[in-house]
VOBA-1610 file (N, C-alpha, C; in pm, whole numbers, padded with zeros to 5 digits, always signed):
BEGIN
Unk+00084-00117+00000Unk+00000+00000+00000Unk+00089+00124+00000Unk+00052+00201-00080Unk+00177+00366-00042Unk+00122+00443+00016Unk+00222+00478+00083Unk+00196+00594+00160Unk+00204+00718+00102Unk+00142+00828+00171Unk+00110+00953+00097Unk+00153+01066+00219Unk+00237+01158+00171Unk+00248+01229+00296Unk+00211+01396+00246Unk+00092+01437+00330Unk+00005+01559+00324Unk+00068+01666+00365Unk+00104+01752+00337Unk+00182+01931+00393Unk+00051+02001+00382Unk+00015+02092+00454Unk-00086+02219+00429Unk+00016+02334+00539Unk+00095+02409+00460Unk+00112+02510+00467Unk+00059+02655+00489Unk-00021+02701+00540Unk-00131+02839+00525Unk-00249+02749+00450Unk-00227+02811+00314Unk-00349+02788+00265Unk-00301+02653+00150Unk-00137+02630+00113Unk-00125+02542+00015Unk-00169+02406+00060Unk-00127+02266-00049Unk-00164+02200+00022Unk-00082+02154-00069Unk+00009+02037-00030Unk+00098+01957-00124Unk+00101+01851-00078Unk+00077+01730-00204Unk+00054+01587-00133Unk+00153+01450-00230Unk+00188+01395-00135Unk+00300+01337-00247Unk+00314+01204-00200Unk+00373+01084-00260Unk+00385+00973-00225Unk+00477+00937-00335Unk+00576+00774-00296Unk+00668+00690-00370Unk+00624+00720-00515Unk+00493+00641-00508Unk+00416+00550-00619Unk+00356+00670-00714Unk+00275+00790-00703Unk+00264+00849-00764Unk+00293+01006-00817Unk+00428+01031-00708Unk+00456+01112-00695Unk+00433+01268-00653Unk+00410+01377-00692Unk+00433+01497-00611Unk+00308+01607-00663Unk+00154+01611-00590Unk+00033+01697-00653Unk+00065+01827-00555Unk+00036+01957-00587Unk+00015+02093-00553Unk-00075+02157-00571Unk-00167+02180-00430Unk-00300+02229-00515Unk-00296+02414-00466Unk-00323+02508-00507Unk-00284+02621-00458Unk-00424+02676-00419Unk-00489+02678-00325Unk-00633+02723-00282Unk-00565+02843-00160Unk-00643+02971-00198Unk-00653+03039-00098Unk-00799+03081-00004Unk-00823+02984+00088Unk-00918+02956+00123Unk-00967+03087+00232Unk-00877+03197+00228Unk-00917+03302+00291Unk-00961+03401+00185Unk-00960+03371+00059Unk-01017+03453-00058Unk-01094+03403-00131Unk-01236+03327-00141Unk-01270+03238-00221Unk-01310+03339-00330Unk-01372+03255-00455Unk-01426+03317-00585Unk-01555+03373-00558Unk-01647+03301-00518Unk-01790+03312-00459Unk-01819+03246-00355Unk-01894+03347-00257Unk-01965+03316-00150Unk-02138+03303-00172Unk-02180+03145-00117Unk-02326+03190-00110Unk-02396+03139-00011Unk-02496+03258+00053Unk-02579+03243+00199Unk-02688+03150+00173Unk-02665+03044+00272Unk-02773+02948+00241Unk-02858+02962+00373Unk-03003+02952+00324Unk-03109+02977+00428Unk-03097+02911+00545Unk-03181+02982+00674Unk-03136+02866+00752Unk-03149+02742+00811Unk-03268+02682+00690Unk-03311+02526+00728Unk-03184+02520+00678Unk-03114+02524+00605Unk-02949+02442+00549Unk-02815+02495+00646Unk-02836+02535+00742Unk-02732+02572+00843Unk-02614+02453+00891Unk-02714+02335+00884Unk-02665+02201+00923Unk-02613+02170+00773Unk-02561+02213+00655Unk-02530+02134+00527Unk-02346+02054+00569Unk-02399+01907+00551Unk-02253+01876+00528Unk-02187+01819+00386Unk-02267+01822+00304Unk-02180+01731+00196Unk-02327+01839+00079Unk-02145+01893-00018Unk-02268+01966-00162Unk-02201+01853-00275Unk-02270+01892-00385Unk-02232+01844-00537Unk-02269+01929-00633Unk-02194+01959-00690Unk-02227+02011-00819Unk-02262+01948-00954Unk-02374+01995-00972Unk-02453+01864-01105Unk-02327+01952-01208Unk-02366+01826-01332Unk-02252+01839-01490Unk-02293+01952-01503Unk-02413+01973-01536Unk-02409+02141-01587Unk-02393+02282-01533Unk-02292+02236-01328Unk-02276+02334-01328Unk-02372+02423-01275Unk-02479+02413-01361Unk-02564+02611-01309Unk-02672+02544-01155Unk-02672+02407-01067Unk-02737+02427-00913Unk-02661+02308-00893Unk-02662+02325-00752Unk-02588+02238-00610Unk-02665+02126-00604Unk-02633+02015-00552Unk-02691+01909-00460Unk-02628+01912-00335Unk-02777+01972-00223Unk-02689+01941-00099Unk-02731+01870+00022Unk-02718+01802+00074Unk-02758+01720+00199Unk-02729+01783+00341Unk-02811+01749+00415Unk-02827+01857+00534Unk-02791+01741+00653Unk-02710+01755+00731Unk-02630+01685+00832Unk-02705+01594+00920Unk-02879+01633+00922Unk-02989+01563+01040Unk-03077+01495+00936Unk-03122+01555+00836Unk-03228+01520+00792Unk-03203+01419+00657Unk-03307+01344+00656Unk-03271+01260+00533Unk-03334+01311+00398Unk-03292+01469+00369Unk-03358+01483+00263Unk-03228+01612+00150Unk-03228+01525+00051Unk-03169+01577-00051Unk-03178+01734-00104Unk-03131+01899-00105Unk-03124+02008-00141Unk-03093+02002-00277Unk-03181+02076-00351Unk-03108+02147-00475Unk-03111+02303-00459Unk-03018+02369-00483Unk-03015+02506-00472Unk-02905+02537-00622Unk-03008+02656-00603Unk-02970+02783-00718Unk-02776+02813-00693Unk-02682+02813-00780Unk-02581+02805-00765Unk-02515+02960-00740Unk-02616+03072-00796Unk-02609+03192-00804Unk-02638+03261-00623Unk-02763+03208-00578Unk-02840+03259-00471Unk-02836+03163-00382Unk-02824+03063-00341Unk-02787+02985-00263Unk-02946+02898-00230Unk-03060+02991-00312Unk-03195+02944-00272Unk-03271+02782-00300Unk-03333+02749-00223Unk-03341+02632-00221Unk-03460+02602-00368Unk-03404+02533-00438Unk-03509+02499-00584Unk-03603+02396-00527Unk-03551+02286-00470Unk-03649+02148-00453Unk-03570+02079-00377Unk-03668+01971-00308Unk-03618+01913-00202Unk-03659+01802-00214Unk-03563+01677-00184Unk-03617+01563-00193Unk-03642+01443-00065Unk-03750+01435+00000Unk-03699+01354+00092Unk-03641+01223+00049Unk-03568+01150+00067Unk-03501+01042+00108Unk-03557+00908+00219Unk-03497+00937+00305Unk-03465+00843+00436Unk-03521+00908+00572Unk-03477+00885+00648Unk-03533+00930+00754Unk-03412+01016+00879Unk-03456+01109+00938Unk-03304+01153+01011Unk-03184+01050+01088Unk-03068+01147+01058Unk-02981+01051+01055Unk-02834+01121+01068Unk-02739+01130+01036Unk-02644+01161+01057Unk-02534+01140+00917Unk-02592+01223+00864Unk-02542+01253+00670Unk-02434+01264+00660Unk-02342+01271+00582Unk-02211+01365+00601Unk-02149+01383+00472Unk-02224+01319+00345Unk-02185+01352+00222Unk-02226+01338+00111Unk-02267+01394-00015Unk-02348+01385-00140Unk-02232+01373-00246Unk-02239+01283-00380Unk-02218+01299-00493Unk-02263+01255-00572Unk-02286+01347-00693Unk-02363+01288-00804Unk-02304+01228-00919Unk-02320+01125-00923Unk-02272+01047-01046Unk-02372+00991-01164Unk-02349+01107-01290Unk-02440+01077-01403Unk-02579+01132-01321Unk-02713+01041-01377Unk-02813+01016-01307Unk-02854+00987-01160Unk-02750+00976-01093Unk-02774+00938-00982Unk-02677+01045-00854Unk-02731+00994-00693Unk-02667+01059-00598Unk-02653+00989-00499Unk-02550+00973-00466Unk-02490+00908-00314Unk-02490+00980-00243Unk-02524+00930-00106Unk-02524+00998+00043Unk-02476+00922+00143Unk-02396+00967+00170Unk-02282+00881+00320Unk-02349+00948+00455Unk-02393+00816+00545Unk-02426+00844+00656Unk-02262+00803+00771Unk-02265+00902+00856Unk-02132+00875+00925Unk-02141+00728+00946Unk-02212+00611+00962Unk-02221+00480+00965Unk-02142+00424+00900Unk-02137+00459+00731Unk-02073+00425+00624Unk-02211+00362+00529Unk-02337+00363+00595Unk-02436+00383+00485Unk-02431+00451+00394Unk-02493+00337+00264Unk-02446+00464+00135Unk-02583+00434+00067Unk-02647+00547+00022Unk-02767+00541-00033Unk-02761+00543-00172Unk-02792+00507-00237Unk-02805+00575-00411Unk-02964+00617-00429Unk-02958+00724-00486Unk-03086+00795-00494Unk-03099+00833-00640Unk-03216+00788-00691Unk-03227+00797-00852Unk-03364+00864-00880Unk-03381+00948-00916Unk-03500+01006-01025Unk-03579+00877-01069Unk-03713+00807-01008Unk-03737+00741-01091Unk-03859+00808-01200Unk-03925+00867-01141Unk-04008+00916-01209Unk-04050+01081-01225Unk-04140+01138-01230Unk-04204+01299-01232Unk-04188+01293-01064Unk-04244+01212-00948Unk-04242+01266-00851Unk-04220+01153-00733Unk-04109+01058-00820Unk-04081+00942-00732Unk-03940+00915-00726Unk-03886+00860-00623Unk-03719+00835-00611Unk-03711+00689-00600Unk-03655+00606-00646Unk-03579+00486-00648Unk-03414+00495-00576Unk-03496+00393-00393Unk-03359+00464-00343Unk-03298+00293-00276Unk-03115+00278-00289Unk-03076+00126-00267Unk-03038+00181-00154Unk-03033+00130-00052Unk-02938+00098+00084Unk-02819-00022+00097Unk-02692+00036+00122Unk-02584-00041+00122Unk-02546-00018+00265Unk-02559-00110+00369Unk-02491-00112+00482Unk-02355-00151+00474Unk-02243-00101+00521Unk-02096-00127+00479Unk-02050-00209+00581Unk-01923-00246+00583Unk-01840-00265+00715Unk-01739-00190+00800Unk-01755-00111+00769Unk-01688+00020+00858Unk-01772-00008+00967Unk-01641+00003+01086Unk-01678+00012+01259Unk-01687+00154+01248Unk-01746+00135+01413Unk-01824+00283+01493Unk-01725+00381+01478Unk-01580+00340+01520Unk-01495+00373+01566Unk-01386+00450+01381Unk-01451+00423+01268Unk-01412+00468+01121Unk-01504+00606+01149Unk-01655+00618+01155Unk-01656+00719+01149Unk-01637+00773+01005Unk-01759+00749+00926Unk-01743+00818+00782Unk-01719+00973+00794Unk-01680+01039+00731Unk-01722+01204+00725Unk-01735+01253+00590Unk-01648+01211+00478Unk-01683+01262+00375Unk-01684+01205+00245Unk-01722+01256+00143Unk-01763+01145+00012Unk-01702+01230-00120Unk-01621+01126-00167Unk-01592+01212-00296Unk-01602+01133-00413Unk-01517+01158-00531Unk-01599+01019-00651Unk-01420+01055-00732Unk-01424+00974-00761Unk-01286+00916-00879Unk-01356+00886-01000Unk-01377+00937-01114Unk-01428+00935-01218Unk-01312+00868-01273Unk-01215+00811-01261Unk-01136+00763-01344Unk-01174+00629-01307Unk-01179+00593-01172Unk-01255+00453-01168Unk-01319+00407-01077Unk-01444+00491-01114Unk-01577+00539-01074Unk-01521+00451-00956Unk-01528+00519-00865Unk-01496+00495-00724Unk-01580+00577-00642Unk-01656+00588-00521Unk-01649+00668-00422Unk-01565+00649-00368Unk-01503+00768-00277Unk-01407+00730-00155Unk-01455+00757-00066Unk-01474+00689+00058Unk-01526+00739+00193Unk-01378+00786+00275Unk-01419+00886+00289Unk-01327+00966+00358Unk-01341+00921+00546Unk-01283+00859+00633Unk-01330+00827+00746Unk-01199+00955+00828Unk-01255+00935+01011Unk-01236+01053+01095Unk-01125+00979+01131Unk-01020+01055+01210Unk-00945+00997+01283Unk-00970+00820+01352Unk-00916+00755+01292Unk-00941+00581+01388Unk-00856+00568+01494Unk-00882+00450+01552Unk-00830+00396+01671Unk-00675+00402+01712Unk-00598+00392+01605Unk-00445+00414+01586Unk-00410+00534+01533Unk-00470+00620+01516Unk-00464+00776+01460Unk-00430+00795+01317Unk-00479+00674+01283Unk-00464+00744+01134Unk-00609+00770+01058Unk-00637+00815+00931Unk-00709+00865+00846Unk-00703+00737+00742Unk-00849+00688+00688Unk-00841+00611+00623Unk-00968+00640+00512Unk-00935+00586+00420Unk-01013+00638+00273Unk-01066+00561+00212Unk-01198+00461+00200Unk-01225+00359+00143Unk-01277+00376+00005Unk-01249+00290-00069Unk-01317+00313-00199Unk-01464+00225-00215Unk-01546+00255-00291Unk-01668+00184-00320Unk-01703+00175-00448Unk-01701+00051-00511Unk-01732+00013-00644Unk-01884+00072-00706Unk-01888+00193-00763Unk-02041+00184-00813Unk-02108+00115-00908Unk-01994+00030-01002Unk-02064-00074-01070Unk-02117-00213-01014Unk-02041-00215-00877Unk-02070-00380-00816Unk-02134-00345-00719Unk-02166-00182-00633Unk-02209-00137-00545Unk-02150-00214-00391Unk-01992-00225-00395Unk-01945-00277-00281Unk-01865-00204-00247Unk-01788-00248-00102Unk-01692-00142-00065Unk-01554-00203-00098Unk-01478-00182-00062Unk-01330-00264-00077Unk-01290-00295+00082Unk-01265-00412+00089Unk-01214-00449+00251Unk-01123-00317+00306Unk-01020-00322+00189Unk-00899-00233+00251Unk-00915-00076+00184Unk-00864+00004+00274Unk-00900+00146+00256Unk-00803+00156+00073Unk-00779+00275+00024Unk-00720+00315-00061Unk-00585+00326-00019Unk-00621+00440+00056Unk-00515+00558+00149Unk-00518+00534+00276Unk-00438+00544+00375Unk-00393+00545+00496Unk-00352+00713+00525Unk-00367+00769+00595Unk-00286+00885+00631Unk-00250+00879+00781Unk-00101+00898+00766Unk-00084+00861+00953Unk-00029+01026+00998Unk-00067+01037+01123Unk-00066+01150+01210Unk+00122+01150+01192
//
């Protein structure tokens, strides 16, 4: 497995390992491009997405089991989808037609448009312990992966699981390791 070793400097962030060598991402996170005020049923938002085209958000709200779309301009809420039932969310991405939602559990929902005013939704209970602690969700379009991003574990490191969206499984072993 390689290891990857993370620098965040101020605002840089440089991440490098053996195997694939040396990424630099330059974010100045005390100057962003755009700011937008989201109402305050979305106070609790933990996990957004940005659909392909760009012009509104997908965002999931940290308690509730129900899916946000908002205006990308105004932050205003377009439509709302319930889902599931409250819970403890912690991340959205949309892939193609569809949207994943990571419950800190490591529940992963897929949520699909089935119809004018119906959702077609799978439940994947994972094997991540209490003690993984999902927090965040991202997607590898190179091979269509989610990664579950998990919290500090038991030995202090950071661990990153991937999830197959074609076989809808997780992978025993994380991706990434990050050690303190």
């Amino acid at each position: 497995m390689p290891y990857w070793n993370i620098v965040i400097i101020g605002t840089l962030l440089t991440i490098s390992s053996p195997m694939f060598g040396q990424f630099q991402f330059d974010y100045d996170l005390n100057q962003p491009e755009k700011t937008i005020n989201l109402p305050e049923s979305l106070k609790e938002v933990s996990g957004v997405s940005l659909c392909e085209t760009q012009d509104f958000i997908w965002a999931v709200q940290d308690e509730k089991g129900v899916i946000f779309k908002l205006d990308i301009e105004s932050g205003t809420v377009i439509d709302s989808l319930p889902f599931w039932k409250k819970g403890d969310y912690e991340g959205i991405e949309i892939v193609g037609d569809k949207m994943f939602v990571i419950k800190s559990s490591g529940t992963i929902y897929k949520v699909q448009l089935a119809g004018k005013d119906s959702l077609s939704i799978q439940k994947f209970n994972q094997h991540l312990e209490k003690e993984d602690d999902a927090e965040g969700l991202g997607y590898d379009q190179q091979k269509q992966q989610l990664l579950i991003a998990c919290k500090i574990g038991k030995n202090g490191e950071r661990k990153i699981y991937p999830f197959d969206i074609q076989t809808d499984s997780l992978f025993e072993e994380p991706r990434f390791v990050i050690y303190k």
